[in-house]
PAROLUM-448761 format. One line per field, with one value per residue (C-alpha): x, y, z. Coordinates in pm, 1 decimal. Layout:
# PAROLUM-448761
x: [X,...] $
y: [Y,...] $
z: [Z,...] $
***
This chain:
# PAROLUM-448761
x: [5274.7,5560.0,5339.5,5191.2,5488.7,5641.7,5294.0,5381.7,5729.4,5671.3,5333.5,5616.3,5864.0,5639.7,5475.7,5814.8,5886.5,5544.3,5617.7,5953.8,5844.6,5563.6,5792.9,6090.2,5953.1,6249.4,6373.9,6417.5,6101.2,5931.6,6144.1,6264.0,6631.7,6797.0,6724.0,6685.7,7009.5,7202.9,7098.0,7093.2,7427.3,7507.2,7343.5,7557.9,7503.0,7659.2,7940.5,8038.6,8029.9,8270.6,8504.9,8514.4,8530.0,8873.1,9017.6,8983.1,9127.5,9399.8,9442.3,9454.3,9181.4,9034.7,8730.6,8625.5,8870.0,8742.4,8342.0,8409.4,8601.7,8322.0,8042.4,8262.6,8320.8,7986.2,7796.9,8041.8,8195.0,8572.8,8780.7,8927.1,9305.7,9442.2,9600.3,9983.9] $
y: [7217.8,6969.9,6687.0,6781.9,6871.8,6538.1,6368.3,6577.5,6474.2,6088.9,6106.7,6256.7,5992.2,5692.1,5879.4,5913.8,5539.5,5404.4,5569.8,5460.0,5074.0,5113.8,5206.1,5020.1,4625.2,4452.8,4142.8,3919.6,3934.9,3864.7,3543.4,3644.1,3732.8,3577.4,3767.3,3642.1,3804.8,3673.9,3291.5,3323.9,3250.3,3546.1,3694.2,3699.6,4090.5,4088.6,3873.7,4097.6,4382.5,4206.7,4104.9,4422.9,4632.3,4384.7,4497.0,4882.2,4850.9,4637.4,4899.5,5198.6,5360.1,5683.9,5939.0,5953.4,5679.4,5460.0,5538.6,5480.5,5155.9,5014.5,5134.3,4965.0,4635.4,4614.6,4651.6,4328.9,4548.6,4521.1,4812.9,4980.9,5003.3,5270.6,5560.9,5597.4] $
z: [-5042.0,-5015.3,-5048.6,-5382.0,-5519.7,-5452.7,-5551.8,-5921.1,-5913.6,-5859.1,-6117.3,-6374.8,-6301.2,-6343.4,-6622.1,-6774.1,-6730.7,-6849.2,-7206.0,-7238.4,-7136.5,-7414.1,-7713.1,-7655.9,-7579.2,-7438.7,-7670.3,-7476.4,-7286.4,-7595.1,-7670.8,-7973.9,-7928.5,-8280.1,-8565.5,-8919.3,-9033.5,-8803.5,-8825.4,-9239.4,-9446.8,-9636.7,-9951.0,-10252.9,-10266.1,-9862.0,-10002.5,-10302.6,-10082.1,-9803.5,-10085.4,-10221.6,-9898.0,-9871.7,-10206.8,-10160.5,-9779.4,-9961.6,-10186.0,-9919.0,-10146.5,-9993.6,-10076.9,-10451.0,-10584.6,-10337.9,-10421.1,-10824.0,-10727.7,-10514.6,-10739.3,-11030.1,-10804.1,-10704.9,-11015.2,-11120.0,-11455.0,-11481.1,-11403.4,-11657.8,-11659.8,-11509.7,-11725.9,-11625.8] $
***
């Protein structure tokens, strides 16, 4: 009784680990371990987005002010002046 239960137990196991090895190829087994975004220079779309990721930290701009000021930057429109 002990025998087949450790006989299930160790068919599980490798079972377990078969299915794992088939879904998630290693990398670098395949020889491909650069990606294409990391050996490209950026886009002009990742650019804008750094640059304007900088001006709303530099700003301290949180929640929905932040959102309209990115989706303002982004979309390359000037922002209005503010109403004081």
């Amino acid at each position: 009784m002990k025998q087949s239960i450790i006989a299930v137990s160790l068919a599980l196991v490798a079972g377990a680990s078969f299915a794992r090895a088939a879904h998630a190829p290693d990398p670098a087994a395949s020889g491909v371990v650069a990606t294409a975004a990391a050996t490209e220079p950026g886009t002009p779309q990742r650019s804008k987005m750094k640059t304007c990721n900088a001006d709303a930290k530099a700003k301290d701009l949180h929640g929905p002010d932040r959102k309209a000021f990115m989706k303002q930057c982004l979309s390359g429109k000037a922002r209005p002046a503010a109403a004081s």
